[in-house]
C-alpha positions as a Python dict, from the first residue, in 0.01 Angstrom:
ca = {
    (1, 'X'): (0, 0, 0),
    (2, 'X'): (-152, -336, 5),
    (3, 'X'): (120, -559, 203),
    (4, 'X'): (-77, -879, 244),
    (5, 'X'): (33, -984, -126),
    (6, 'X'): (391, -962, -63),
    (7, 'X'): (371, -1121, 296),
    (8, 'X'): (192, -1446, 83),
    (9, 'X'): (549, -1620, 101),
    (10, 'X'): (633, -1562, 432),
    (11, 'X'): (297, -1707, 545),
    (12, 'X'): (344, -2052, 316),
    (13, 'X'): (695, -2070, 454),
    (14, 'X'): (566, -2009, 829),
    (15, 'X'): (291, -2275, 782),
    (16, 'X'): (505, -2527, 668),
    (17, 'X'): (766, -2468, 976),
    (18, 'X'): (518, -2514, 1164),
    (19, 'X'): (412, -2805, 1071),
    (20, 'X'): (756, -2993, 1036),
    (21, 'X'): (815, -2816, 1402),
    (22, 'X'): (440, -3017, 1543),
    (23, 'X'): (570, -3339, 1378),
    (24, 'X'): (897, -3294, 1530),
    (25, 'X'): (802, -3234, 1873),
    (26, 'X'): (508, -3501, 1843),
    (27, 'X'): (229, -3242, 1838),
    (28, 'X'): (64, -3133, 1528),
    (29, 'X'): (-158, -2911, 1509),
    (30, 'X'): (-290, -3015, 1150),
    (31, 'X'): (-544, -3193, 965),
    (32, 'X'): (-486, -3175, 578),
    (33, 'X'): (-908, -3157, 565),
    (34, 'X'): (-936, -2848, 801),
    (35, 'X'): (-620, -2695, 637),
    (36, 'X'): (-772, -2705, 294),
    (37, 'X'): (-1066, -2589, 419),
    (38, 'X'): (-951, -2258, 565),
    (39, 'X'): (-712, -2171, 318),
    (40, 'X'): (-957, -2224, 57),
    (41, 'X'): (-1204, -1932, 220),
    (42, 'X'): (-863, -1715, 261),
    (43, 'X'): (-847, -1798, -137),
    (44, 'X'): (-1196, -1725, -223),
    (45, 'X'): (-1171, -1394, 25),
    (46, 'X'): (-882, -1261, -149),
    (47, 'X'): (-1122, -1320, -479),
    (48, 'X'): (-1429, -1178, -395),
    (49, 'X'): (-1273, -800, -477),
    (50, 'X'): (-1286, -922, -814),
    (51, 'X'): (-1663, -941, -826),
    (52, 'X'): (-1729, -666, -594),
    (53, 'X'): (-1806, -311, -687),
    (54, 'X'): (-1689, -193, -360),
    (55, 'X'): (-1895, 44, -246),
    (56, 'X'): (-1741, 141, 83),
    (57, 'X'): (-1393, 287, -124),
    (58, 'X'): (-1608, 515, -286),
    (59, 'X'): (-1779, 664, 4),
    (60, 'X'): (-1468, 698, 153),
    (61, 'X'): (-1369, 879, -145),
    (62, 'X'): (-1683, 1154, -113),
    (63, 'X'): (-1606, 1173, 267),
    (64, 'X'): (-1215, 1242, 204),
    (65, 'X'): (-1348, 1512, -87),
    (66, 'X'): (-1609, 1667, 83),
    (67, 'X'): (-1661, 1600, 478),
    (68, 'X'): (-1318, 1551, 619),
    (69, 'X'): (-1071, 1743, 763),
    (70, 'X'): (-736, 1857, 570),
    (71, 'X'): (-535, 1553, 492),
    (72, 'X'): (-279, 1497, 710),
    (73, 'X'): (65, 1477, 623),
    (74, 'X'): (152, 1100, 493),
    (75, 'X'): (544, 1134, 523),
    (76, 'X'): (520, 1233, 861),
    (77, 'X'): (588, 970, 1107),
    (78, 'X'): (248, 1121, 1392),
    (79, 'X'): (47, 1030, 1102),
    (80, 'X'): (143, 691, 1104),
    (81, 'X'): (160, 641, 1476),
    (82, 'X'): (-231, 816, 1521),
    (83, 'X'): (-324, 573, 1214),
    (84, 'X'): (-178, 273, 1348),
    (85, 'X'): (-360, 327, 1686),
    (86, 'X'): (-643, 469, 1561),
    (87, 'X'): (-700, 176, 1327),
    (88, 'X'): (-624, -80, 1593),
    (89, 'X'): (-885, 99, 1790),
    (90, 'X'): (-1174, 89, 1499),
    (91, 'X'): (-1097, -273, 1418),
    (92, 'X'): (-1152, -376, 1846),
    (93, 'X'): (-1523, -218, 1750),
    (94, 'X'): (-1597, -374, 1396),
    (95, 'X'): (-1485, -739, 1579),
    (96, 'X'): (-1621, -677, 1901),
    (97, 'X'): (-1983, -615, 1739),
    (98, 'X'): (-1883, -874, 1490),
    (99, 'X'): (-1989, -1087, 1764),
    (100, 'X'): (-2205, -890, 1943),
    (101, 'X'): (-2445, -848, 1671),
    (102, 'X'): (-2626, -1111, 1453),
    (103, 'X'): (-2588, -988, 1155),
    (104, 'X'): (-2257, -884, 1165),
    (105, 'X'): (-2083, -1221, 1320),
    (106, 'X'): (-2289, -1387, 990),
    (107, 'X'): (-1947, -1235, 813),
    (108, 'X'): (-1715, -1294, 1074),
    (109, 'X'): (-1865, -1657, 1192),
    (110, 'X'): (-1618, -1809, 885),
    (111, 'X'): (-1280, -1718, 1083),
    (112, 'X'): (-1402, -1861, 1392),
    (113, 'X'): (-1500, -2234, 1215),
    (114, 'X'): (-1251, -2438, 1230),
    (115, 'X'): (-1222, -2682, 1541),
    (116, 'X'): (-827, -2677, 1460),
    (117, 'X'): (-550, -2393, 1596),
    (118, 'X'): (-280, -2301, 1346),
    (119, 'X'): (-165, -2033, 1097),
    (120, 'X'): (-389, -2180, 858),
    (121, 'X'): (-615, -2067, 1065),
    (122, 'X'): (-550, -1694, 1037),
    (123, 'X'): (-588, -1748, 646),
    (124, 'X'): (-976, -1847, 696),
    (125, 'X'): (-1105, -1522, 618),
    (126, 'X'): (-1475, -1434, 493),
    (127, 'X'): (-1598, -1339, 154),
    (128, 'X'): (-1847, -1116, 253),
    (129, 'X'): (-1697, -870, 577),
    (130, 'X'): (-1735, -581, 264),
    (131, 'X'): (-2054, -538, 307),
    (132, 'X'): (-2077, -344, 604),
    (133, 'X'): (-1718, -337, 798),
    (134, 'X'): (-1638, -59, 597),
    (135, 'X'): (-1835, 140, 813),
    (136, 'X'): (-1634, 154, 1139),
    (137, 'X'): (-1345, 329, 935),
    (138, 'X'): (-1536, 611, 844),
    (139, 'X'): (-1385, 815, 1164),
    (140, 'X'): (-970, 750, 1013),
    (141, 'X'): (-1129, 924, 694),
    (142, 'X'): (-1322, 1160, 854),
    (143, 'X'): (-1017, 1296, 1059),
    (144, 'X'): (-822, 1357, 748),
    (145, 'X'): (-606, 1054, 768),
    (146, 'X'): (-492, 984, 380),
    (147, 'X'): (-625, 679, 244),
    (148, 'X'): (-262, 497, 130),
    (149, 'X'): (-182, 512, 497),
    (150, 'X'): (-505, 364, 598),
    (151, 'X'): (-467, 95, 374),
    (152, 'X'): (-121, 34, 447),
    (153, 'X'): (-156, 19, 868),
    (154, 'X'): (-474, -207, 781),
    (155, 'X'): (-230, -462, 565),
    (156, 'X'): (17, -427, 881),
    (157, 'X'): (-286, -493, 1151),
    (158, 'X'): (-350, -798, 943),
    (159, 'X'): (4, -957, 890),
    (160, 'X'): (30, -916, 1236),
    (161, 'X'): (-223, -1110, 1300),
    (162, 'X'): (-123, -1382, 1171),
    (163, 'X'): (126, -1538, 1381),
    (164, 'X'): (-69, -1562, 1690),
    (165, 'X'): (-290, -1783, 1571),
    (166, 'X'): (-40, -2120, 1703),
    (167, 'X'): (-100, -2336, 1970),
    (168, 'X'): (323, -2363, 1983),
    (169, 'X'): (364, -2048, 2154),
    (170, 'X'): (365, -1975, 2527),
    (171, 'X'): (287, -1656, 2746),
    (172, 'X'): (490, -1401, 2683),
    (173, 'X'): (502, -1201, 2986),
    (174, 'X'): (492, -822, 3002),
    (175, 'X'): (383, -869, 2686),
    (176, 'X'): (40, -1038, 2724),
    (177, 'X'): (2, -689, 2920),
    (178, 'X'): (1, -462, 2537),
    (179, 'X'): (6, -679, 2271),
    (180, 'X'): (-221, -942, 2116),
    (181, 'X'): (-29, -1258, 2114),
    (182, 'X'): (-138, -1638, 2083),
    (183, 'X'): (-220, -1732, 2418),
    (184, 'X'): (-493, -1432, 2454),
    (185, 'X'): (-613, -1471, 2088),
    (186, 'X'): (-660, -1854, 2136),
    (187, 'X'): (-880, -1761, 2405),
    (188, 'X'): (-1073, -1559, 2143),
    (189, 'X'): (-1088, -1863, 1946),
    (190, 'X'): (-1246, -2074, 2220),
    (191, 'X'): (-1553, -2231, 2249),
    (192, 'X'): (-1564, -2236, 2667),
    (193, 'X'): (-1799, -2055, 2843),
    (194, 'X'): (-1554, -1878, 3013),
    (195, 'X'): (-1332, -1774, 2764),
    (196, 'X'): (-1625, -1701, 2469),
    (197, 'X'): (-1667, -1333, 2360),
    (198, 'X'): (-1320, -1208, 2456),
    (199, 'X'): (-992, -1055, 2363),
    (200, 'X'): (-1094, -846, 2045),
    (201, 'X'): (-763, -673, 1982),
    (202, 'X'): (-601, -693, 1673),
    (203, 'X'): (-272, -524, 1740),
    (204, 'X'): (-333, -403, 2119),
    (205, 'X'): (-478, -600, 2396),
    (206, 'X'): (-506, -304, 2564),
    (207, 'X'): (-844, -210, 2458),
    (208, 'X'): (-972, -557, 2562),
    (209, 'X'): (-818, -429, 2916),
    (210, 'X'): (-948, -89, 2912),
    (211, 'X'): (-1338, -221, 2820),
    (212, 'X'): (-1379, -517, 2977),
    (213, 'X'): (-1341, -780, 2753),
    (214, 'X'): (-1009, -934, 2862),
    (215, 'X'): (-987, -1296, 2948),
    (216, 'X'): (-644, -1503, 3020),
    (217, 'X'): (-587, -1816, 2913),
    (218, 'X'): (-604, -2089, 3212),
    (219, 'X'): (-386, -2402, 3263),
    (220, 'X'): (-690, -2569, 3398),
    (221, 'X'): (-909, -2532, 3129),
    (222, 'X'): (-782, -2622, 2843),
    (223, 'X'): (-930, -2374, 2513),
    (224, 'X'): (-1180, -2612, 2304),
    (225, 'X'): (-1155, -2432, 1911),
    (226, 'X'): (-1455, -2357, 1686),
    (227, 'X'): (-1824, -2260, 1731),
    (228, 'X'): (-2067, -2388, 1964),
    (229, 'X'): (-2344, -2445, 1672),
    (230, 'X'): (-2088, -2682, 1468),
    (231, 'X'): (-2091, -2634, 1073),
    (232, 'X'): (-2015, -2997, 1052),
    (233, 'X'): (-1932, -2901, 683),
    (234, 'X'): (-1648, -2855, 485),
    (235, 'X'): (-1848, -2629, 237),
    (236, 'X'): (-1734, -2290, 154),
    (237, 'X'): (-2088, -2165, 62),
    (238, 'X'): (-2214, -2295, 368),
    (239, 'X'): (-1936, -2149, 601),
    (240, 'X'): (-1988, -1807, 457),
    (241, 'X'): (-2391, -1815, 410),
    (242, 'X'): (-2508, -2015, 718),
    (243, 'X'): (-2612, -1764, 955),
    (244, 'X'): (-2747, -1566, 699),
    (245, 'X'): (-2937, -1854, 577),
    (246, 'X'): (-3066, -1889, 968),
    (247, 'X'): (-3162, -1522, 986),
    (248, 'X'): (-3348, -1538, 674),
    (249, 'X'): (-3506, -1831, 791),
    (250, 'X'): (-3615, -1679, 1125),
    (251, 'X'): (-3778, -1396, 998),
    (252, 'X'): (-3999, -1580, 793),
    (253, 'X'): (-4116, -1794, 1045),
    (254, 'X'): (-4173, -1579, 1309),
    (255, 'X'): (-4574, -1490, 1343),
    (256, 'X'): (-4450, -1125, 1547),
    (257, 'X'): (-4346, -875, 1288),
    (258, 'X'): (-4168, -701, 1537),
    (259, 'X'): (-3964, -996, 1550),
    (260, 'X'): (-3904, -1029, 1203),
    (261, 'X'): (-3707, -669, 1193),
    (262, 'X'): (-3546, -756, 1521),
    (263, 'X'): (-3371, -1091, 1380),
    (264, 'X'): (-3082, -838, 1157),
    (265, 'X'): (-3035, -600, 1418),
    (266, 'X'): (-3072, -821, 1720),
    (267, 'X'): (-2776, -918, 1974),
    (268, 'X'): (-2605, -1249, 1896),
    (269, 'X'): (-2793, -1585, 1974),
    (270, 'X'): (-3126, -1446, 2022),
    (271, 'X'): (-3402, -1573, 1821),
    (272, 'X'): (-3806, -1557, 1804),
    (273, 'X'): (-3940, -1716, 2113),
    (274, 'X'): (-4194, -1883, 1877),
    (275, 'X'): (-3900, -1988, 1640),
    (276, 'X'): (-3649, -2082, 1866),
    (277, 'X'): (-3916, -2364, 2070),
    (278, 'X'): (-4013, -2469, 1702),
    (279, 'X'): (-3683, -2517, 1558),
    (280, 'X'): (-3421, -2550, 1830),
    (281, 'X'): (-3065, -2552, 1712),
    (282, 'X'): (-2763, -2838, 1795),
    (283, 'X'): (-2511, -2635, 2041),
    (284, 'X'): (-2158, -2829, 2111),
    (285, 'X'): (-2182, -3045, 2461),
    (286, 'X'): (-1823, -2946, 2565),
    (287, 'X'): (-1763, -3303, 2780),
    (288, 'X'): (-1841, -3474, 2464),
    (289, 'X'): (-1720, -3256, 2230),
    (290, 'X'): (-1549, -3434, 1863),
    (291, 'X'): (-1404, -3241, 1581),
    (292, 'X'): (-1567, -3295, 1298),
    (293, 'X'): (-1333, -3530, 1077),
    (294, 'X'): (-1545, -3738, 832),
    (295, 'X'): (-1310, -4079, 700),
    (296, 'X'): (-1236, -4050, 350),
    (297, 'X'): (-936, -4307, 152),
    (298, 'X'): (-618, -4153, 112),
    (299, 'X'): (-622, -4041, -246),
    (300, 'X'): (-905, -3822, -134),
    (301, 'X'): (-652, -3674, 35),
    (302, 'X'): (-413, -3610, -213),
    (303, 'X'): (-671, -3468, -456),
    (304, 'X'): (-772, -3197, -218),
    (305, 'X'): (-431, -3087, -176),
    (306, 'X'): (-405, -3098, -557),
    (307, 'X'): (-707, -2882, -562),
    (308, 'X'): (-581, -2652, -328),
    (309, 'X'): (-268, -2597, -529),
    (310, 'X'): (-411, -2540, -842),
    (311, 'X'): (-670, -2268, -690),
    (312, 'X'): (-373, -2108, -526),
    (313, 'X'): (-182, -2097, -850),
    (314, 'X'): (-491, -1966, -1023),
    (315, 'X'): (-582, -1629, -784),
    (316, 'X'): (-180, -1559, -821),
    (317, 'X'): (-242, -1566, -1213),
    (318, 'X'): (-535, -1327, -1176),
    (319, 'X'): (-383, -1113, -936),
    (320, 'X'): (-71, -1044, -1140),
    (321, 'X'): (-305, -1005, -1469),
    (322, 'X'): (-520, -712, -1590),
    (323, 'X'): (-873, -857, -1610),
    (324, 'X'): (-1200, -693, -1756),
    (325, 'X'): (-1480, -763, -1482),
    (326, 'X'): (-1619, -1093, -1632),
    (327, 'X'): (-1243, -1233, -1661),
    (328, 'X'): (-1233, -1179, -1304),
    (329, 'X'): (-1585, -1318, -1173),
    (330, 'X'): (-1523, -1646, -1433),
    (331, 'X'): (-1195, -1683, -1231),
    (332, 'X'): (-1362, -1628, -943),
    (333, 'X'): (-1659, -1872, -1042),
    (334, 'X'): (-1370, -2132, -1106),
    (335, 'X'): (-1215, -2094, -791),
    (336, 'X'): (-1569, -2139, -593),
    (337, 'X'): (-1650, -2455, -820),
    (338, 'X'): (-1348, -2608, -717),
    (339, 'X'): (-1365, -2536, -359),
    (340, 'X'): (-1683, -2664, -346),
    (341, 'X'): (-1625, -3023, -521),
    (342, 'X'): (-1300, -3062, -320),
    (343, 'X'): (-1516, -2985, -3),
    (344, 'X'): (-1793, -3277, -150),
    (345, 'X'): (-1510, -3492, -148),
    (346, 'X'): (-1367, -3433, 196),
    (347, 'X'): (-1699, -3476, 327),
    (348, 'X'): (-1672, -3875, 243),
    (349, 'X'): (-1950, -3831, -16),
    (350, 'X'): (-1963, -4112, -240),
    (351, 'X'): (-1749, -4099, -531),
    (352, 'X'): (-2025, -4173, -863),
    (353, 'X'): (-2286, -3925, -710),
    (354, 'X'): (-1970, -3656, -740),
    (355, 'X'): (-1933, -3756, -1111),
    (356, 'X'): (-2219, -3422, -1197),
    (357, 'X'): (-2030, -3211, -1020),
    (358, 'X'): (-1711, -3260, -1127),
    (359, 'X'): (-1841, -3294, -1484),
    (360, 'X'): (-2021, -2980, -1450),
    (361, 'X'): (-1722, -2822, -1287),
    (362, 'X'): (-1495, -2923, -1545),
    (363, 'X'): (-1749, -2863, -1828),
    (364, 'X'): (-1795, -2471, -1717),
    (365, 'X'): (-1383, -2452, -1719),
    (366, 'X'): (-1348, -2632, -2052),
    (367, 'X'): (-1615, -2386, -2209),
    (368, 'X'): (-1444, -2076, -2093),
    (369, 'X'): (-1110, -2199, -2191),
    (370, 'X'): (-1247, -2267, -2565),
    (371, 'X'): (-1466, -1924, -2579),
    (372, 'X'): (-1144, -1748, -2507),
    (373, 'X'): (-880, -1950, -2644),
    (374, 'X'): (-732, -1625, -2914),
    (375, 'X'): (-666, -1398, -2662),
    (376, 'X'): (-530, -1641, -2400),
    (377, 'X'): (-160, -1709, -2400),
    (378, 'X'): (-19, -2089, -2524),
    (379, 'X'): (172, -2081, -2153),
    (380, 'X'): (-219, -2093, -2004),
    (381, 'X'): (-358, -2338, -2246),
    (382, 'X'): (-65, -2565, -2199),
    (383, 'X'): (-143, -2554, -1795),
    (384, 'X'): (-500, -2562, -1833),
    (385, 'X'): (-459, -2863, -2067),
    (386, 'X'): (-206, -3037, -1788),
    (387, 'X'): (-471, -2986, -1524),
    (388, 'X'): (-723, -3105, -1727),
    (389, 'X'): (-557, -3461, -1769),
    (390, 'X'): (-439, -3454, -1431),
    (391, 'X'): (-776, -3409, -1262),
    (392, 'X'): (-935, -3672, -1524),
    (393, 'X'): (-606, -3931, -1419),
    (394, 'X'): (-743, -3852, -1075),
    (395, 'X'): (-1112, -3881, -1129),
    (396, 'X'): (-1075, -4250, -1279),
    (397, 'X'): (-876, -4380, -960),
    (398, 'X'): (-1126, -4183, -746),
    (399, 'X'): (-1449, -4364, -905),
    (400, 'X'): (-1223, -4753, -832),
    (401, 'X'): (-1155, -4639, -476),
    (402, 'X'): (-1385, -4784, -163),
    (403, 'X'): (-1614, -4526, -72),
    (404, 'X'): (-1454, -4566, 307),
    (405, 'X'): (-1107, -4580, 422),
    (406, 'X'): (-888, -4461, 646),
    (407, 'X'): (-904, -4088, 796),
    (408, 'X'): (-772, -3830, 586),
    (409, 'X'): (-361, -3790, 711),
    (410, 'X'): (-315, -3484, 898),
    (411, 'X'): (-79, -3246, 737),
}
């Protein structure tokens, strides 16, 4: 059972207490640019299963058919327990080599982005972890564990997750001793030299403990948040493609061919000798260290957040509707448009050279809608219609506003 849809509510509710609780208390956590940005990856990675064939639920199919050992008994509550740990345990390996290894932190690198701390922050989630993080479940399967349970102690690992990712939440005592919480996950979130490459757990610190990998959050030095080679983006396609991109680009550059095979399997942060003097990369500078916050006027705010809505509004329509495969990767297509444009905007880029995009954006949507129009319901081609005008209203401020303003308000 997939619990992550019904827990949607309760995460919307938590991120708006705490944000009226930062405002109260004169610390907020928030920036409505870095907000939109990670909750439109946790939009587009609840949307990629729509144009994925996923591969790895059908090998665990042929494993649970033919390899493993007799299914265990879901109702019993040992199942549960030995899943629950058992998963736990998996998911400290699949993370811990998710930044161990290149080619697997090139999924993972998206959740670790933003230079802010805050639930929203648990939302930014990749689009492309399917690819090979199925693999590191193959032992729950192979011991006979049935596959609803799997699923269903993976959705609890993950809602669990969740609320440690606050800055509003001390040390918890005992409790730092068993359990992830936020001040040993915002230590995984660091960019310190001290504090990088830590605290794995997802459920259990423990495991960090047992292995090696445990760090403690110090009073005297403060956690710094994101990545030490800044995206200085608020592009989705770039946040989930950019190490890729920088692998692919190594390999061809690199004169050894030994090299170029080594770049996918090699350990995080190496790169060709030849390559790296060639091409050196920006790392952070930690004493001077600035979030990334381009200025942008204020309606540029409020347009993003309308953005953000509407994609939000969208993935609930296509979650609750039966879709053939090309109804669900046009949706999807939609929803990466948008995400894209709204991050063109955010970035401060001027407002006529956006006019192509956002005609070809809203082009691409108005051609669906009319190709489809008889078997779409009037309730959808009213809304459609309404966000139509709304995001032309918007568009014909947007081209009579300065092309610099104030910063974007932090919400």
């Amino acid at each position: 059972m997939d619990l992550v849809v019904y827990a949607v509510p309760f995460f919307i509710l938590a991120i708006v207490v705490e944000l009226a609780y930062g405002w109260l208390i004169q610390r907020n956590t928030y920036r409505l640019n870095d907000s939109v940005s990670s909750l439109s990856l946790g939009v587009l990675s609840q949307a990629q299963r729509f144009v994925t064939l996923g591969v790895g639920g059908y090998i665990y199919y042929l494993i649970t058919e033919y390899f493993s050992l007799p299914l265990m008994d879901a109702s019993h509550w040992f199942t549960w327990v030995l899943a629950m740990v058992l998963y736990d345990f998996c998911y400290y390996w699949l993370h811990r080599l998710g930044h161990e290894r290149t080619i697997l932190w090139a999924a993972h690198v998206a959740h670790h982005q933003s230079e802010d701390y805050n639930l929203t922050t648990a939302l930014r989630q990749t689009s492309t972890g399917f690819l090979l993080g199925w693999l590191f479940y193959i032992p729950m399967y192979l011991l006979g564990i049935p596959a609803e349970v799997v699923v269903t102690v993976g959705a609890i690992n993950l809602i669990y997750q969740f609320w440690v990712h606050t800055q509003h939440v001390p040390k918890l005592g005992w409790y730092e001793w068993l359990f992830v919480t936020p001040s040993n996950h915002r230590v995984h979130h660091a960019q310190n030299d001290r504090y990088m490459d830590r605290n794995y757990g997802g459920l259990f610190i423990l495991w960090d403990r047992l292995f090696g990998t445990f760090e403690e959050e110090r009073e005297d030095e403060p956690v710094v948040f994101g990545i030490r080679g800044p995206l200085k983006s608020w592009s989705p396609v770039k946040a989930l493609t950019h190490v890729y991109v920088d692998m692919a680009q190594d390999c061809w550059r690199t004169k050894n061919w030994r090299d170029k095979l080594r770049v996918w399997v090699a350990r995080t942060g190496w790169r060709p000798a030849d390559v790296a003097a060639k091409y050196p990369r920006e790392k952070s500078d930690l004493s001077t260290f600035e979030r990334y916050d381009p200025r942008v006027p204020g309606l540029v705010s409020v347009y993003a957040f309308f953005q953000l809505v509407s994609v939000v509004l969208l993935l609930g329509f296509m979650e609750r509707t039966e879709l053939t495969y090309w109804q669900g990767f046009a949706g999807w297509a939609i929803l990466l448009g948008t995400t894209m444009v709204t991050a063109f905007w955010l970035e401060g880029r001027p407002a006529p050279g956006l006019l192509k995009w956002e005609a070809l954006r809203l082009g691409a949507i108005t051609l669906l809608l009319w190709s489809s129009h008889a078997v779409l319901s009037q309730g959808l081609l009213l809304w459609a219609t309404v966000y139509g005008v709304v995001n032309l209203w918007f568009l014909s401020r947007l081209l009579r506003a300065p092309d610099a303003g104030t910063a974007a308000p932090a919400v």
